[in-house]
Structures are given as structure tokens and as C-alpha cells.
PDB file of N, CA, C, O and CB in Angstrom:
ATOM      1  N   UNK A   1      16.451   3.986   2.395  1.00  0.00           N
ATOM      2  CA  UNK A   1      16.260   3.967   0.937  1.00  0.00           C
ATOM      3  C   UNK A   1      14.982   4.698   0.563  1.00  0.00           C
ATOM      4  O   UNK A   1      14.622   4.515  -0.600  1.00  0.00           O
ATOM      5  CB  UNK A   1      16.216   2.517   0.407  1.00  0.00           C
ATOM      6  N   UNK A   2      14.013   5.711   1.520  1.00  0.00           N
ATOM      7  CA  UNK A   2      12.924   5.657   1.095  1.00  0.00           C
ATOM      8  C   UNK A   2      12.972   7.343   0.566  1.00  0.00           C
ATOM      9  O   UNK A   2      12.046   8.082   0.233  1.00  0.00           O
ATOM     10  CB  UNK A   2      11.846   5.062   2.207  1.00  0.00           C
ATOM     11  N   UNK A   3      14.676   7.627   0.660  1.00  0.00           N
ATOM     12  CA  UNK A   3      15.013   9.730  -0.067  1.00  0.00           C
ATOM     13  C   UNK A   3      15.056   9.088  -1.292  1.00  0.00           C
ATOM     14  O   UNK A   3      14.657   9.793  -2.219  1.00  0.00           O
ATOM     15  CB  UNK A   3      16.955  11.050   0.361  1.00  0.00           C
ATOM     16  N   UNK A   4      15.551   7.543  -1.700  1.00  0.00           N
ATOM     17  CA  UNK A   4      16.285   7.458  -3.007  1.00  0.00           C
ATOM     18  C   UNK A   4      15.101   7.288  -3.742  1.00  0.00           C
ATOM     19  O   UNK A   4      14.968   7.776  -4.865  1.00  0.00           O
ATOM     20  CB  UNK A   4      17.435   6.284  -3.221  1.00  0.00           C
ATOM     21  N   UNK A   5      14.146   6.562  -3.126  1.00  0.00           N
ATOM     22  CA  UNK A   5      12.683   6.457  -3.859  1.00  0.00           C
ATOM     23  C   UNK A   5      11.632   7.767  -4.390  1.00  0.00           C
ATOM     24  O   UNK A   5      10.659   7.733  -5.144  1.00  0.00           O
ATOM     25  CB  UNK A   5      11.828   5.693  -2.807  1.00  0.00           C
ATOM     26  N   UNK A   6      12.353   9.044  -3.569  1.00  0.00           N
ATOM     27  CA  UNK A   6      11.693  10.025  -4.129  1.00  0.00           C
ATOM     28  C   UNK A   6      12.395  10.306  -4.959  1.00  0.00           C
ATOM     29  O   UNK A   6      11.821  10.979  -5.815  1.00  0.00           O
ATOM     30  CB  UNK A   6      11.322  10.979  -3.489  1.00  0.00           C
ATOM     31  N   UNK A   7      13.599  10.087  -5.195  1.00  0.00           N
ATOM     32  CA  UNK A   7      14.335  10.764  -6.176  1.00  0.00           C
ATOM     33  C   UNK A   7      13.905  10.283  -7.612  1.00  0.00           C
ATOM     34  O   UNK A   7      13.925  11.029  -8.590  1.00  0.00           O
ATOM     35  CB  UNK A   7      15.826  10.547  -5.921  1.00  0.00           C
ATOM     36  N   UNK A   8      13.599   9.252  -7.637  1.00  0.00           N
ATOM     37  CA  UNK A   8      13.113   8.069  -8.730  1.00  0.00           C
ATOM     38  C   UNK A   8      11.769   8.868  -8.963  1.00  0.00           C
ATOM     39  O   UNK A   8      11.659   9.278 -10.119  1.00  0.00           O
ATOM     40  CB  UNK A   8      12.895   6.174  -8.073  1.00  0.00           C
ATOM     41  N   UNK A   9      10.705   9.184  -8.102  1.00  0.00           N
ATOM     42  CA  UNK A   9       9.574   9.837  -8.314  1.00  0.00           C
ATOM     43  C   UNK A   9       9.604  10.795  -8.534  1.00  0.00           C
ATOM     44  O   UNK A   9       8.640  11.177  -9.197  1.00  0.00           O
ATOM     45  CB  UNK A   9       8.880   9.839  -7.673  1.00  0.00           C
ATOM     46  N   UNK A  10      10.505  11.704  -8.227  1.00  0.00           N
ATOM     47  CA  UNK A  10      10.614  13.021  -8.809  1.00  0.00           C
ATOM     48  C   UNK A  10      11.290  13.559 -10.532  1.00  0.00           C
ATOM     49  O   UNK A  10      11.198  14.581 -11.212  1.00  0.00           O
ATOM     50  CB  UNK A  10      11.450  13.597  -7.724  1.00  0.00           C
ATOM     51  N   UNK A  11      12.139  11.873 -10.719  1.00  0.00           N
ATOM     52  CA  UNK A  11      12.063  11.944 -12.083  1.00  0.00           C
ATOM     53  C   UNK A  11      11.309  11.144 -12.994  1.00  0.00           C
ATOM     54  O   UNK A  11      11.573  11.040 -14.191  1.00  0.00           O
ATOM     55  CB  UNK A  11      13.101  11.856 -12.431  1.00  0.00           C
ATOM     56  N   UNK A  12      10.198  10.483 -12.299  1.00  0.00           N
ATOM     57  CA  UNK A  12       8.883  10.332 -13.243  1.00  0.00           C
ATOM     58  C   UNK A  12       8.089  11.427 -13.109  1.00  0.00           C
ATOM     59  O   UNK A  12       7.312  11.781 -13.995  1.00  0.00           O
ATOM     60  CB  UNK A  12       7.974   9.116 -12.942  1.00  0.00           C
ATOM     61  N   UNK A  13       8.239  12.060 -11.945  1.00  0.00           N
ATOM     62  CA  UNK A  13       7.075  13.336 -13.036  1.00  0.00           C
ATOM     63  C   UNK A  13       7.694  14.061 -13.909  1.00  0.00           C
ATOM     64  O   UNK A  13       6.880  14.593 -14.663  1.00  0.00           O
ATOM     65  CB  UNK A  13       6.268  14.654 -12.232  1.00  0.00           C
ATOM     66  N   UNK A  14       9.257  14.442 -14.256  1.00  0.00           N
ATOM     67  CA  UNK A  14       9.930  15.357 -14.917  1.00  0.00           C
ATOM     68  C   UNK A  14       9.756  14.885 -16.366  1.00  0.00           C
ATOM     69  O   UNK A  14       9.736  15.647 -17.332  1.00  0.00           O
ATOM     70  CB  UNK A  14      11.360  15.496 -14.417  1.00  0.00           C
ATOM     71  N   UNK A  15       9.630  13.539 -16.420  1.00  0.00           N
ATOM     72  CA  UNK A  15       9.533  12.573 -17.513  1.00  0.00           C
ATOM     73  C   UNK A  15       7.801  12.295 -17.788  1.00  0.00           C
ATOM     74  O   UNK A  15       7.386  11.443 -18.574  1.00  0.00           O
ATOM     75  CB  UNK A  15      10.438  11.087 -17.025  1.00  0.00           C
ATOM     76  N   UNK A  16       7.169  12.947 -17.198  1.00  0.00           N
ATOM     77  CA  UNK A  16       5.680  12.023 -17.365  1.00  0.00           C
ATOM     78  C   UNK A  16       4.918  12.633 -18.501  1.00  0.00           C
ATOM     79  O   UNK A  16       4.959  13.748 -19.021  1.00  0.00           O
ATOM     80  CB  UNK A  16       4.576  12.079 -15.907  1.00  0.00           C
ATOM     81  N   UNK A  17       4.112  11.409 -18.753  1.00  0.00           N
ATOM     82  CA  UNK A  17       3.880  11.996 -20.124  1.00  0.00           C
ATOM     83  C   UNK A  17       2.765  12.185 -20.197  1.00  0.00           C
ATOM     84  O   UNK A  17       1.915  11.426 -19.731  1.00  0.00           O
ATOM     85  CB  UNK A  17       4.225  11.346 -21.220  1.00  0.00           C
ATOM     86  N   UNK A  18       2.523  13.299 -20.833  1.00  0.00           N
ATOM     87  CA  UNK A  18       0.966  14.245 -21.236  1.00  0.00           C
ATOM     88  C   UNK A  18       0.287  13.772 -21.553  1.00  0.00           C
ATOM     89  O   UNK A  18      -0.753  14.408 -21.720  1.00  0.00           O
ATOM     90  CB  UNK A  18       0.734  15.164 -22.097  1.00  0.00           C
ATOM     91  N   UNK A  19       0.277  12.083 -21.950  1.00  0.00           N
ATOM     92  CA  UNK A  19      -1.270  11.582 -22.117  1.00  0.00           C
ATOM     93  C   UNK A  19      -1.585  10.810 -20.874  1.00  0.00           C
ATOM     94  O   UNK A  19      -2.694  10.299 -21.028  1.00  0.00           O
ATOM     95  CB  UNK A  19      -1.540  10.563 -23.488  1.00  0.00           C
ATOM     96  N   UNK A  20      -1.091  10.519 -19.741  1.00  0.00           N
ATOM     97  CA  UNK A  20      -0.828  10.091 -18.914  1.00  0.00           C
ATOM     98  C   UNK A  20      -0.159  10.658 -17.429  1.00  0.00           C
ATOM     99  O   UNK A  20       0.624  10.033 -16.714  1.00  0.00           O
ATOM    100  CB  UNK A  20      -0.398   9.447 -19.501  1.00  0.00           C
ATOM    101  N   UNK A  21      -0.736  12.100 -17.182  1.00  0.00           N
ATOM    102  CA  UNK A  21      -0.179  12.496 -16.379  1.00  0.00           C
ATOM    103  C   UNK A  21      -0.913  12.096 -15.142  1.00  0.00           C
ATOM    104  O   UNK A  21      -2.112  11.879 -14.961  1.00  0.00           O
ATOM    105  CB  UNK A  21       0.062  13.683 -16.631  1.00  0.00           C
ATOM    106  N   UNK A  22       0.599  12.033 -13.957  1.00  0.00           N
ATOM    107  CA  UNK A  22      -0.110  11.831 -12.103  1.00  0.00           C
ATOM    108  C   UNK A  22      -1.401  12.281 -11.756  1.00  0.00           C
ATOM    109  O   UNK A  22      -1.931  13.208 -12.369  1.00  0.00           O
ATOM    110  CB  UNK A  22       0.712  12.722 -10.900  1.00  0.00           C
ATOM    111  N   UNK A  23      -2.015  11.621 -10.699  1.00  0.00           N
ATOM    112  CA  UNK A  23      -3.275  12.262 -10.248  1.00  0.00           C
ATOM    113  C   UNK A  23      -2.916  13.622  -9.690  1.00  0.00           C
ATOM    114  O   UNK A  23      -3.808  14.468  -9.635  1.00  0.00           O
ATOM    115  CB  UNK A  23      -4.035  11.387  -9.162  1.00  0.00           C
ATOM    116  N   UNK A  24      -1.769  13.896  -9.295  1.00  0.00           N
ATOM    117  CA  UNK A  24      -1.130  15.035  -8.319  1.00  0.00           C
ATOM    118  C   UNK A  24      -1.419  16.384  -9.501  1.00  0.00           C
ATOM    119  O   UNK A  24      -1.940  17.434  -9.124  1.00  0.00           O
ATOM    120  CB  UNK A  24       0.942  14.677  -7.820  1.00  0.00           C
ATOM    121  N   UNK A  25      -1.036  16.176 -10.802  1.00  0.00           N
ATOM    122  CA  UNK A  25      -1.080  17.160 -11.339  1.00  0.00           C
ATOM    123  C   UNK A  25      -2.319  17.260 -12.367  1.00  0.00           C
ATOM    124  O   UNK A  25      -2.563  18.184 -13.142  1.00  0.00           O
ATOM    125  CB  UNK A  25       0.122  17.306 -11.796  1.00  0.00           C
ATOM    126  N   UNK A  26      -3.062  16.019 -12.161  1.00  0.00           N
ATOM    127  CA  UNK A  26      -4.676  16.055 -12.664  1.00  0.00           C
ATOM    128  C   UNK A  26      -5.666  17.154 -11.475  1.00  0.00           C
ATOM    129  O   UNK A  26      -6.260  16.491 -10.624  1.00  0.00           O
ATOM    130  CB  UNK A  26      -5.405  14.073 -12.579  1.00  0.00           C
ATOM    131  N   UNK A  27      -5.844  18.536 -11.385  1.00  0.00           N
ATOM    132  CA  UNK A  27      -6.508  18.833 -10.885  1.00  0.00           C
ATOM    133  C   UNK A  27      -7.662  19.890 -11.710  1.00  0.00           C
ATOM    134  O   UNK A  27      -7.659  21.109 -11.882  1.00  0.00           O
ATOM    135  CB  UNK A  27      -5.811  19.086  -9.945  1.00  0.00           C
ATOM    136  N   UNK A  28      -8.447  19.006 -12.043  1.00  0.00           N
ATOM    137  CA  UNK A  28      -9.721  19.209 -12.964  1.00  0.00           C
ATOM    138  C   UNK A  28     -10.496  20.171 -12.028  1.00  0.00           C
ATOM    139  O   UNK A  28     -11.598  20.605 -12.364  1.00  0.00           O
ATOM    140  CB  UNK A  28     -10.652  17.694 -13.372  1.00  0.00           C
TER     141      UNK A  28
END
């Protein structure tokens, strides 16, 4: 179960929201 869990994570970042984005794509 741990492909299905990326799949779930890969559609919270598709969904994530701009006031609140991942550390992954916070690169200040």
C-alpha cells in the first residue's frame, strides 16, 4: 500500500494550495 500512498501525495501537491505550499516546493 505504500505506491497507493504516493499516489494520494502526488495529488496533494497537484491540489496544494499557494498559501500553503510543501516544504519540497518552498525553496527560498
Amino acid at each position: 500500500m505504500e505506491h497507493h500512498r504516493e499516489l494520494g501525495e502526488r495529488s496533494r501537491r497537484s491540489t496544494a494550495r499557494p498559501d500553503s505550499p510543501p516544504l519540497e516546493y518552498r525553496q527560498d
